[in-house]
DOKOLRO-391344 format. One record per residue (C-alpha): residue number from 0; x, y, z; residue in one letter. Coordinates in nm, 4 decimals, padded with zeros to 6 digits. Layout:
{num:NUM; X:X; Y:Y; Z:Z; residuo:A}
...
//
This chain:
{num:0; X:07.0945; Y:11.5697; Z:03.5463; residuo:X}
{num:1; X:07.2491; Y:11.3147; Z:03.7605; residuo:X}
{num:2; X:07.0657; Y:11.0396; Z:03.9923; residuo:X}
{num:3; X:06.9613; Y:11.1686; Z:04.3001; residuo:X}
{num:4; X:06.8306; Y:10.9496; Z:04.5865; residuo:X}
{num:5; X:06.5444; Y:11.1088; Z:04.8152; residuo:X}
{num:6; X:06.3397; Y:10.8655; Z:05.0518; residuo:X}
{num:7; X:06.0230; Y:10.8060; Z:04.9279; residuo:X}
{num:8; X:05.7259; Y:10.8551; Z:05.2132; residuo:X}
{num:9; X:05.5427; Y:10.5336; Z:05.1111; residuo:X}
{num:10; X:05.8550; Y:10.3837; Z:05.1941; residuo:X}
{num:11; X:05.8007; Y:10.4559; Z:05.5571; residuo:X}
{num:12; X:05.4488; Y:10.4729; Z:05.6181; residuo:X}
{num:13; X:05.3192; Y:10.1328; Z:05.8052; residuo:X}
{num:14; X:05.1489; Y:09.9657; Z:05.5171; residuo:X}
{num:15; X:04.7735; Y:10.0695; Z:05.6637; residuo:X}
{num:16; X:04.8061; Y:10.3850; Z:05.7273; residuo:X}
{num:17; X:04.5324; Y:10.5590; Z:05.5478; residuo:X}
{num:18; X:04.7684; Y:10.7546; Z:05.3407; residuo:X}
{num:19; X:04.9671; Y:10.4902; Z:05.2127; residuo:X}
{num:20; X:04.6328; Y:10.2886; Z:05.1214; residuo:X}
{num:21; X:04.5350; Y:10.5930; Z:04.9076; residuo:X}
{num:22; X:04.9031; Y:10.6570; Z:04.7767; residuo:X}
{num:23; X:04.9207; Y:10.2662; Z:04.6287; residuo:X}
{num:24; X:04.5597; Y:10.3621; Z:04.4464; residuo:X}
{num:25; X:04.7271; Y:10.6522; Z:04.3163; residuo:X}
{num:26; X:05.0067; Y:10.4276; Z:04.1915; residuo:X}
{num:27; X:04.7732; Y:10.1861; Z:04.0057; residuo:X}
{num:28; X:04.6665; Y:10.4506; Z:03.7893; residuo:X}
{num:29; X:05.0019; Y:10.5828; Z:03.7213; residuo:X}
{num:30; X:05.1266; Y:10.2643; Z:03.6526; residuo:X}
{num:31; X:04.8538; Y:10.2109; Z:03.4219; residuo:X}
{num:32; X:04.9211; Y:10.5649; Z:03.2371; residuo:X}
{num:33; X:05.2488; Y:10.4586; Z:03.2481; residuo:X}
{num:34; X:05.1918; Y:10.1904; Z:03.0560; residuo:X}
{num:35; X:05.4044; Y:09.9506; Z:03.2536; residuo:X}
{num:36; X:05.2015; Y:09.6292; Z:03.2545; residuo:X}
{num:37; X:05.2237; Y:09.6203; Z:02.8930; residuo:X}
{num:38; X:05.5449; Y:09.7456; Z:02.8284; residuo:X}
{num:39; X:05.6717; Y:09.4916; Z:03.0823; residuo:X}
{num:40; X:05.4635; Y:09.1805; Z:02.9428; residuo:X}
{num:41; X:05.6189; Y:09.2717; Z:02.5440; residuo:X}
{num:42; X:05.9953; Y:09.2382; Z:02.7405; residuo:X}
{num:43; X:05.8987; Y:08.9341; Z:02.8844; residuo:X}
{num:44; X:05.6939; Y:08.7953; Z:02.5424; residuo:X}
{num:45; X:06.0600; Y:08.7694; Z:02.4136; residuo:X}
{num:46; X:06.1585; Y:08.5087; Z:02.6744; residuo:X}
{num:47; X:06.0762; Y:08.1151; Z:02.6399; residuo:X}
{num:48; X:05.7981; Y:07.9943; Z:02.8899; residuo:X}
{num:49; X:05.9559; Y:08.0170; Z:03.2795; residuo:X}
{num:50; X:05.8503; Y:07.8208; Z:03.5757; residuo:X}
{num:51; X:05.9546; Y:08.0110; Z:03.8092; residuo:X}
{num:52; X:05.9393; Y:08.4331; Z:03.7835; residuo:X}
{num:53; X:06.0516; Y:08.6474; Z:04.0824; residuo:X}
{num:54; X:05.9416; Y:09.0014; Z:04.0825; residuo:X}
{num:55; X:06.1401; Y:09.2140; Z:04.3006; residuo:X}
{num:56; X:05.9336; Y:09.4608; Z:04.5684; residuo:X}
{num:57; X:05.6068; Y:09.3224; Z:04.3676; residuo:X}
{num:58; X:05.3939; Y:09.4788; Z:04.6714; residuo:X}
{num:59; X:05.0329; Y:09.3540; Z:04.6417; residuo:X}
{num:60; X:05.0799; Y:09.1506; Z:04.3140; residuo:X}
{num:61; X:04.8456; Y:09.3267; Z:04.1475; residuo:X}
{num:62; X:05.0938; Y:09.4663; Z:03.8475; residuo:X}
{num:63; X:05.1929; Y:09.1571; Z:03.7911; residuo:X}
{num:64; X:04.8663; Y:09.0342; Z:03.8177; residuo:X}
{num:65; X:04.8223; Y:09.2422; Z:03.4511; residuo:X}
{num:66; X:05.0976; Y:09.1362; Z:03.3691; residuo:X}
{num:67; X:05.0308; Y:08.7740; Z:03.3912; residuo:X}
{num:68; X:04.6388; Y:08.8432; Z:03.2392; residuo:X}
{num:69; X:04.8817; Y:08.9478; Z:02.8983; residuo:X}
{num:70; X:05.1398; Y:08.6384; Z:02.9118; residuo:X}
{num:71; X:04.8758; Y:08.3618; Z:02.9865; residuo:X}
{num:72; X:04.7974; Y:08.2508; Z:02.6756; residuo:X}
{num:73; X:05.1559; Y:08.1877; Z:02.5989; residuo:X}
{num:74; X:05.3185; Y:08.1106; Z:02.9547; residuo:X}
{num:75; X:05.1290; Y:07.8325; Z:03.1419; residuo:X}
{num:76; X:05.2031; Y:07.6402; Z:03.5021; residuo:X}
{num:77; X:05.4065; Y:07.9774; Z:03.6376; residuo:X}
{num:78; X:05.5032; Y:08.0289; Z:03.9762; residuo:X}
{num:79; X:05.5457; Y:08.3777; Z:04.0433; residuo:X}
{num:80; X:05.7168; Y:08.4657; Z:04.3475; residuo:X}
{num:81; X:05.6344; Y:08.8497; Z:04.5103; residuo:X}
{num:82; X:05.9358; Y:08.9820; Z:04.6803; residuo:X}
{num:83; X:05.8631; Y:09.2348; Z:04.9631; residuo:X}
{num:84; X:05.9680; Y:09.2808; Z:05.2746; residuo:X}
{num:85; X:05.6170; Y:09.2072; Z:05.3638; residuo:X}
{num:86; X:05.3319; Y:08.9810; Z:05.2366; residuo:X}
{num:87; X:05.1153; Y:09.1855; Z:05.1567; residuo:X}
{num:88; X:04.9372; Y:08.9463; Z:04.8541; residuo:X}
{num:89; X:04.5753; Y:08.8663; Z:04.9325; residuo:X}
{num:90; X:04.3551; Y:08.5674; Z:04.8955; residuo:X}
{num:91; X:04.1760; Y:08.7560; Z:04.6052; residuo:X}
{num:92; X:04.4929; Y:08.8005; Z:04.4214; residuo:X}
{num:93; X:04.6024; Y:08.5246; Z:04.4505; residuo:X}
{num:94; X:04.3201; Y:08.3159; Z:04.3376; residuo:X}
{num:95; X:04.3101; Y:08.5354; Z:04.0060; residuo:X}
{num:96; X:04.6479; Y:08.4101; Z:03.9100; residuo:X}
{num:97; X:04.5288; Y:08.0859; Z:03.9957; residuo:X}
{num:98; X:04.1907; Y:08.1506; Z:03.6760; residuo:X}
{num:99; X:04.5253; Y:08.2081; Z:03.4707; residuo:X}
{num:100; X:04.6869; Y:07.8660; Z:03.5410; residuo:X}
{num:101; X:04.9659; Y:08.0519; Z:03.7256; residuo:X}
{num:102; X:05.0254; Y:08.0065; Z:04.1227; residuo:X}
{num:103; X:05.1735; Y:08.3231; Z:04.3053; residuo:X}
{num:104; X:05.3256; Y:08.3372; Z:04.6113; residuo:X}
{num:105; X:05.4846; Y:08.5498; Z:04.8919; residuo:X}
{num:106; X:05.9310; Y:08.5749; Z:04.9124; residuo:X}
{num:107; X:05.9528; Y:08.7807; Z:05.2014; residuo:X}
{num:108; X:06.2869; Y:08.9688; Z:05.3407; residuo:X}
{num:109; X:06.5834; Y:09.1098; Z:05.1792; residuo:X}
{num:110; X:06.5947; Y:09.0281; Z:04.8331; residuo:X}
{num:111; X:07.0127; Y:08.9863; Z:04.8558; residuo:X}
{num:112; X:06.9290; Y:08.6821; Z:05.0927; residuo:X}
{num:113; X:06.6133; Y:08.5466; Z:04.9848; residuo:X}
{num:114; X:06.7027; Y:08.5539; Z:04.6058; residuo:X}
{num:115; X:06.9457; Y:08.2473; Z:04.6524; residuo:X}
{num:116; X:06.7226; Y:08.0450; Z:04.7485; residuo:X}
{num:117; X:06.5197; Y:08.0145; Z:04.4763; residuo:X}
{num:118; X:06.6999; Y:08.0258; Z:04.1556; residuo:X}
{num:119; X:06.4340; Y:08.2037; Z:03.9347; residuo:X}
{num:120; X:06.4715; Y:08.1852; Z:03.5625; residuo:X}
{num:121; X:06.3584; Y:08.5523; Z:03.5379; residuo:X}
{num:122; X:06.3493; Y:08.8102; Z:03.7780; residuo:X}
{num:123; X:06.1680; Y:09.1416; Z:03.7061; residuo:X}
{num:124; X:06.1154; Y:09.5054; Z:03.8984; residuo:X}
{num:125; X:05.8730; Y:09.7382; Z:03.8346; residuo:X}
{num:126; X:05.9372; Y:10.1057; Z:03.9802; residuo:X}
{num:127; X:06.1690; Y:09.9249; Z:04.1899; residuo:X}
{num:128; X:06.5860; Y:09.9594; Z:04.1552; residuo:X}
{num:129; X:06.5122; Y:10.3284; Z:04.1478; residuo:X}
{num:130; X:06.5122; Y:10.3068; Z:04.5036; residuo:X}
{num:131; X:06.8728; Y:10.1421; Z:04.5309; residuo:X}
{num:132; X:07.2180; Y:10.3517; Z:04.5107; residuo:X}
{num:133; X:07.4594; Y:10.2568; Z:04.2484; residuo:X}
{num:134; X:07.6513; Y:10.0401; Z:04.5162; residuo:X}
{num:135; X:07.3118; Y:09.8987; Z:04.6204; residuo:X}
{num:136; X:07.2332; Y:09.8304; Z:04.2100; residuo:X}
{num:137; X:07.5690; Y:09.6406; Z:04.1350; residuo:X}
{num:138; X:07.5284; Y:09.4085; Z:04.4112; residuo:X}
{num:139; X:07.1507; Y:09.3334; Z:04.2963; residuo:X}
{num:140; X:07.2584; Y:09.3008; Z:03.9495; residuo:X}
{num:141; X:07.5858; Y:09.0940; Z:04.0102; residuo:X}
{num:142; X:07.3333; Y:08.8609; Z:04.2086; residuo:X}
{num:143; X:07.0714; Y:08.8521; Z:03.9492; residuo:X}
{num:144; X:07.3184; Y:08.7647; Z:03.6885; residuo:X}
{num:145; X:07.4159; Y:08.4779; Z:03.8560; residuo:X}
{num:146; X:07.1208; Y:08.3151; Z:03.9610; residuo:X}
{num:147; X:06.8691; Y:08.3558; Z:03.6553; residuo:X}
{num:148; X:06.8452; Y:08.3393; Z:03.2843; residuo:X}
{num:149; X:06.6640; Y:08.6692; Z:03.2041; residuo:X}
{num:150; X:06.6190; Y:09.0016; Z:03.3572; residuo:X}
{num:151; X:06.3374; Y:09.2996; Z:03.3114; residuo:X}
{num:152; X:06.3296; Y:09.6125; Z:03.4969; residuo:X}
{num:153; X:06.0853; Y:09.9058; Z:03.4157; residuo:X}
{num:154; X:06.1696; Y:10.1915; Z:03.5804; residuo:X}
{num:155; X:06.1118; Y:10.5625; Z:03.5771; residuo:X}
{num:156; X:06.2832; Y:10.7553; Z:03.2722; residuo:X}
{num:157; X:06.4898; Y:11.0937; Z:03.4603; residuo:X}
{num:158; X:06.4302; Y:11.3518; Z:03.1953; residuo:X}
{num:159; X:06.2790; Y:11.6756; Z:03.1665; residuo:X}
{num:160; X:05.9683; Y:11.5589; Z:03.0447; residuo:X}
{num:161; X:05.9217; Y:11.3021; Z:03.2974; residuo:X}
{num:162; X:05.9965; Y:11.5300; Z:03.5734; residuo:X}
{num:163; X:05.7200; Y:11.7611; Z:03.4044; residuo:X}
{num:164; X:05.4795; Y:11.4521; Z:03.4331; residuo:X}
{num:165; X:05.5569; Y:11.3859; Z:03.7977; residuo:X}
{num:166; X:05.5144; Y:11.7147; Z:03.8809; residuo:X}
{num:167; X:05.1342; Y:11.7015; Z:03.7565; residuo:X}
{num:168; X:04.9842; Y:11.4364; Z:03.9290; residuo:X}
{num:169; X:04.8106; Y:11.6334; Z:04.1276; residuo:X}
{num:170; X:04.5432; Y:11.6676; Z:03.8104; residuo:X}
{num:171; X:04.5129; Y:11.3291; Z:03.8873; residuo:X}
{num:172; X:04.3686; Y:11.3601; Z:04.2236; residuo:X}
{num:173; X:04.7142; Y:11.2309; Z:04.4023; residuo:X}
{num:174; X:04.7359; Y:11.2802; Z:04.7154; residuo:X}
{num:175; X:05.0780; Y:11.4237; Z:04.8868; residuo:X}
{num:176; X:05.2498; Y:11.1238; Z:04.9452; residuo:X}
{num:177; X:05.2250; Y:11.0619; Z:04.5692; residuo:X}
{num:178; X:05.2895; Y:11.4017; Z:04.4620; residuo:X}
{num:179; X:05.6370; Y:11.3966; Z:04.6523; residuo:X}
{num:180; X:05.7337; Y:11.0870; Z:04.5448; residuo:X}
{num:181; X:05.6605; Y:11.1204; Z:04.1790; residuo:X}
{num:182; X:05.9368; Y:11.3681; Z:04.2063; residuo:X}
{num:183; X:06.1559; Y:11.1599; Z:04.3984; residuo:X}
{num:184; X:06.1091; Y:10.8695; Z:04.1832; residuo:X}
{num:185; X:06.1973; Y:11.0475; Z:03.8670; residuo:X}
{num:186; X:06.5351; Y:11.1898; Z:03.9945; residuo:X}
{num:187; X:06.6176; Y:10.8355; Z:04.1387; residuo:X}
{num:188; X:06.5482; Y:10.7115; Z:03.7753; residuo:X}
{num:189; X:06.7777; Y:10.6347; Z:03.4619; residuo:X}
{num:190; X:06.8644; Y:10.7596; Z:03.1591; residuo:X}
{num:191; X:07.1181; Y:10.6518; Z:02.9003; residuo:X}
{num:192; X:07.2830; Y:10.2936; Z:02.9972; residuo:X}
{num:193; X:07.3340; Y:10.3589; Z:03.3361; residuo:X}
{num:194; X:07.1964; Y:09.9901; Z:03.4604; residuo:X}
{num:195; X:07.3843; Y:09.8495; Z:03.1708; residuo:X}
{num:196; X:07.6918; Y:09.9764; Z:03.3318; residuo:X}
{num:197; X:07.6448; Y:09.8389; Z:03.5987; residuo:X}
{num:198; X:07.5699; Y:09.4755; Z:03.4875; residuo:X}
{num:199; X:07.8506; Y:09.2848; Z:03.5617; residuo:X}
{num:200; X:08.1591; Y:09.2913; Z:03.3515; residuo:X}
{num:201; X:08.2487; Y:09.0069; Z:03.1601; residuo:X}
{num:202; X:07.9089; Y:08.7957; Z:03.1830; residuo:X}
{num:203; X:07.8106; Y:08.6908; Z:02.8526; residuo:X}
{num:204; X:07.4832; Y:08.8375; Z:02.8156; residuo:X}
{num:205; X:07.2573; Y:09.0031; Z:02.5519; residuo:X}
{num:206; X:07.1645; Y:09.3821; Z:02.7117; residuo:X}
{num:207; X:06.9099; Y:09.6243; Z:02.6383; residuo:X}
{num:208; X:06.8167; Y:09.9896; Z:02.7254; residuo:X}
{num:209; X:06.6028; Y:10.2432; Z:02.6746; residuo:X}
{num:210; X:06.3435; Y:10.4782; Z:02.7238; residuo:X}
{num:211; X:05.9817; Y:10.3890; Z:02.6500; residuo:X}
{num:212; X:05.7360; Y:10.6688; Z:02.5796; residuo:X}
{num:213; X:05.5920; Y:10.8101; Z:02.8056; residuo:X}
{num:214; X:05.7688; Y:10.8072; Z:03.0846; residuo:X}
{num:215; X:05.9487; Y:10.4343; Z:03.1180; residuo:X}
{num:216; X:06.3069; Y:10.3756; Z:03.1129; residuo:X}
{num:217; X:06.2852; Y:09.9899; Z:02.9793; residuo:X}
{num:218; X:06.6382; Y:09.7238; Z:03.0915; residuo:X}
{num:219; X:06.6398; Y:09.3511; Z:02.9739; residuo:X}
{num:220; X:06.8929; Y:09.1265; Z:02.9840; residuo:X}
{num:221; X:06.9049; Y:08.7618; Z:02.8104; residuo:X}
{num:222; X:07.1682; Y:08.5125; Z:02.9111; residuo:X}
{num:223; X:07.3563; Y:08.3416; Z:02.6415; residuo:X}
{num:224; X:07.3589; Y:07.9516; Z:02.5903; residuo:X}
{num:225; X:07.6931; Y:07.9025; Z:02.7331; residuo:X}
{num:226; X:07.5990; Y:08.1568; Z:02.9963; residuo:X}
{num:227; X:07.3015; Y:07.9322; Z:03.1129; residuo:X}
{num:228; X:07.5247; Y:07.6077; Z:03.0844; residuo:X}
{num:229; X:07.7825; Y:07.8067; Z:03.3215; residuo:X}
{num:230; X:07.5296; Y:07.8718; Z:03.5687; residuo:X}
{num:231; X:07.4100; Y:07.4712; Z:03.5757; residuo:X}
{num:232; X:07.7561; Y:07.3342; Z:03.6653; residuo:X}
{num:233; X:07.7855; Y:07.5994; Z:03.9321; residuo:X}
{num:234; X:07.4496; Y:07.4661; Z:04.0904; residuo:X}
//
């Protein structure tokens, strides 16, 4: 079963319509039965302390949030920056991170433009590169490659049994903008080494890839010493 890209109707809904509102509720659950603010914080646990983090289409900051309420007793003074197209982080959020010793702020646009600018030593996605074609992914990658240290992606696992899981959301009280792109999400998602592939050639870094039960396809990437000493001299 190969990759195939649908749009996703949160995608295009202005971000108050009432159906998106209830379609990003759904989404905390899932995420939650998903499992992907833990599986995501044991990735990162592997990393040395960051300043700087940049999670890519982070939304509301709220998964990070959990994230962050896992890391903070071994990662202190983080900046995490929320890429989205628009800043959508409130006050409340934000001050949370701050209880945690962490400050989080908005990086809004394109993530291909705004990423340069900032030099993160780890970037992460959450239910994010799914959304990307393969051209779309290499570019990212190739980017991220150059401009941090580390790199975590949880994404949605495209087998049979994940499919099976989108498909019953509905018990979950989802409404139809989640129901339809449960499905989409899971034939946009990975399997095998598929984001491995597409890491660029030649760059000396440590890869990882897998699928996480239940339904989480799990990439890391960890740059080597010299690779980290080649990025310094390029600054």
């Amino acid at each position: 079963m190969g990759r195939v890209l649908t749009t996703e109707i949160l995608d295009i809904l202005p971000p108050e319509d009432p159906r998106a509102l209830r379609s990003r509720r759904d989404l905390v659950l899932i995420n939650a039965m998903m499992c992907q603010s833990t599986i995501m914080a044991g990735a990162l646990s592997a990393f040395p302390a960051p300043k700087l983090v940049v999670d890519l289409g982070g939304g509301d900051g709220r998964f990070m949030l959990r994230v962050a309420r896992r890391l903070a007793g071994r990662w202190s003074d983080v900046t995490l920056m929320v890429a989205d197209r628009r800043p959508v982080v409130s006050v409340e959020t934000r001050a949370c991170f701050a209880r945690l010793g962490w400050r989080c702020e908005s990086l809004t646009g394109d993530v291909l433009e705004t990423l340069p600018l900032v030099g993160p030593d780890i970037i992460t996605a959450n239910l994010f590169l799914h959304h990307l074609d393969n051209a779309g992914l290499a570019q990212l990658l190739a980017l991220a490659a150059r401009q941090a240290k580390g790199f975590v992606a949880c994404e949605p696992r495209r087998s049979a049994f994940a499919l099976l899981g989108a498909r019953m959301v509905f018990a979950l009280g989802a409404n139809d903008v989640t129901r339809h792109d449960a499905v989409a999400s899971v034939r946009a998602g990975f399997a095998g080494h598929e984001l491995s592939d597409l890491w660029p050639h030649g760059a000396n870094w440590q890869l990882g890839e897998r699928g996480v039960f239940p339904f989480t396809h799990l990439f890391h990437a960890t740059a080597s010493t010299s690779e980290v000493a080649d990025q310094k001299n390029a600054v």
